[in-house]
N, C-alpha and C positions, 0 to 999 in steps of 0.2 A: 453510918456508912463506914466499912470498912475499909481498909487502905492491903493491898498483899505487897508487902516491901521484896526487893530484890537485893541479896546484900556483894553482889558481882564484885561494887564497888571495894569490899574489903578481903576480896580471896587475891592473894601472890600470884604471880603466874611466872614461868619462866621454859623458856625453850627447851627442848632436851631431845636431842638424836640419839636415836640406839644404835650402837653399833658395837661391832665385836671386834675389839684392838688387836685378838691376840690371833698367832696360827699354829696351824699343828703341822708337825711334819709324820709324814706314813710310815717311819721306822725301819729298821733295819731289813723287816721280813714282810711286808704291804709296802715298802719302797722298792725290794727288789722284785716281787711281785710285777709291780707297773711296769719298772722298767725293760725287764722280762720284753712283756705284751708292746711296750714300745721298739723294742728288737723282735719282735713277732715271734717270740719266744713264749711257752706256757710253761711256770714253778711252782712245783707243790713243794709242801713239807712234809720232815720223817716224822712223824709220831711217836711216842715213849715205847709203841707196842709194833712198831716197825713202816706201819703201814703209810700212807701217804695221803698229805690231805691236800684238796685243792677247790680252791684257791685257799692258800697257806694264811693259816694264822697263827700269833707269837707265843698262845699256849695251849697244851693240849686240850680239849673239851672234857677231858675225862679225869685227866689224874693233876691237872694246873700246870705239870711241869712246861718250863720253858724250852721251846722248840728255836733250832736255828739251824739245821741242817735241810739248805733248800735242796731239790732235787728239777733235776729238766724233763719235763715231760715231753710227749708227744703232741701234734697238734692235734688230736684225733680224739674220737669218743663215740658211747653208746649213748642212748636217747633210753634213760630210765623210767620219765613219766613228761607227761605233755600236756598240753592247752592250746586250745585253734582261736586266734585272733579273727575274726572274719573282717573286723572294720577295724582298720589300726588307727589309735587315735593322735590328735597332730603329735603329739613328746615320742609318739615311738619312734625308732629311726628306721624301721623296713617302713613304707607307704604302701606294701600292700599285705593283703593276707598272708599269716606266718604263724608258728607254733613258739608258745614261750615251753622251752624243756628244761629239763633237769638231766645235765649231761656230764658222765661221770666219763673223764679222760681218760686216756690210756695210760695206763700205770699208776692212777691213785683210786683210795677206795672211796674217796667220797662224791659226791657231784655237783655242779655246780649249774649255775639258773643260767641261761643264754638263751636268743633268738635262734629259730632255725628257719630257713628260707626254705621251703620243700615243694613250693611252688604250687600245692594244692594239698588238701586234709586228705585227700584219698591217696596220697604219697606217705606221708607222715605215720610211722609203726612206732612203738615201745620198741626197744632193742635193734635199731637201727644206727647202724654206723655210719658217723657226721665228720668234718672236718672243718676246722677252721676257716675260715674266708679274710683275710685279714681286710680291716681298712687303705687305703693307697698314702695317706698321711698318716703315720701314729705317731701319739702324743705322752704316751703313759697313764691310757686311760681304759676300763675296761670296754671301753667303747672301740678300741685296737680291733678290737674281733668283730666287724662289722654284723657279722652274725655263722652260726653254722651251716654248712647246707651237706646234704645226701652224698657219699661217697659211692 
C-alpha cells in the first residue's frame, strides 16, 4: 500500500502585501500641462523644429532634445481621424454614443486622442471643427475636457 505524503507541514509561509511605496510627480512640463486643463486652459510645447506639440512632452520625439518652452493654445480643434462608440461602456465617462478622435488643436501640429459628443455618427466628419467642453469641477486631470463637441 502506498502512503502520498504532503509535505505542507515543512514549507515557511509568511504574509506579504504588495504595494508601491513610492510616487512620481508629472514634472515641470505633464505638471504644467494639468494644471493648464485645471484652469481650463490647453499647453503645448515648442519643438526643436519650431513646431508645437500637444499634449506637450519633456523631449522631442525626434532629435531627444529637451523641450520646455510651453506655449497656450486654443481650446479649439480639427477632428483628424475618428471612431463611433455606439454602446459606451461603464469606464467611459460620455453614457451615450460618442466618437473617440484624434484632434489636432489650434496651433500645434500634432494631435491628440479625446471624446467627441456629436450627438449622432451622421454628425460626426474628418475635418470638423470641435471645441472644448470643459468639466464644471476641474481637478488637473485630462478628464478637465469632459469631452469635445461640434462648433
Amino acid at each position: 500500500m502506498s502512503q502520498t505524503a504532503t509535505h505542507d507541514d515543512d514549507v515557511l509561509r509568511a504574509g506579504f502585501d504588495l504595494g508601491f511605496t513610492y510616487t512620481r510627480t508629472t514634472g515641470p512640463v505633464i505638471g504644467a500641462f494639468l494644471t493648464g486643463l485645471r484652469d481650463k486652459k490647453i499647453k503645448g510645447i515648442k519643438r526643436s523644429n519650431g513646431q508645437v506639440m500637444c499634449p506637450p512632452l519633456e523631449y522631442d520625439p525626434e532629435t531627444a532634445d529637451e523641450l520646455s518652452e510651453l506655449v497656450d493654445l486654443k481650446d479649439t480643434g480639427v477632428v483628424k481621424s475618428w471612431a463611433w462608440v455606439t454602446e459606451p461602456r461603464e469606464k467611459h465617462h460620455l453614457k451615450k454614443p460618442f466618437a473617440w478622435a484624434l484632434i489636432q488643436i489650434d496651433g500645434a501640429s500634432t494631435s491628440m486622442l479625446h471624446m467627441v459628443d456629436a450627438g449622432s455618427e451622421s454628425k460626426m466628419k474628418t475635418g470638423m471643427k470641435v471645441k472644448a467642453k470643459w468639466s464644471e469641477q476641474t481637478k488637473g486631470f485630462m478628464t478637465d475636457i469632459a469631452c469635445f463637441i461640434p462648433v
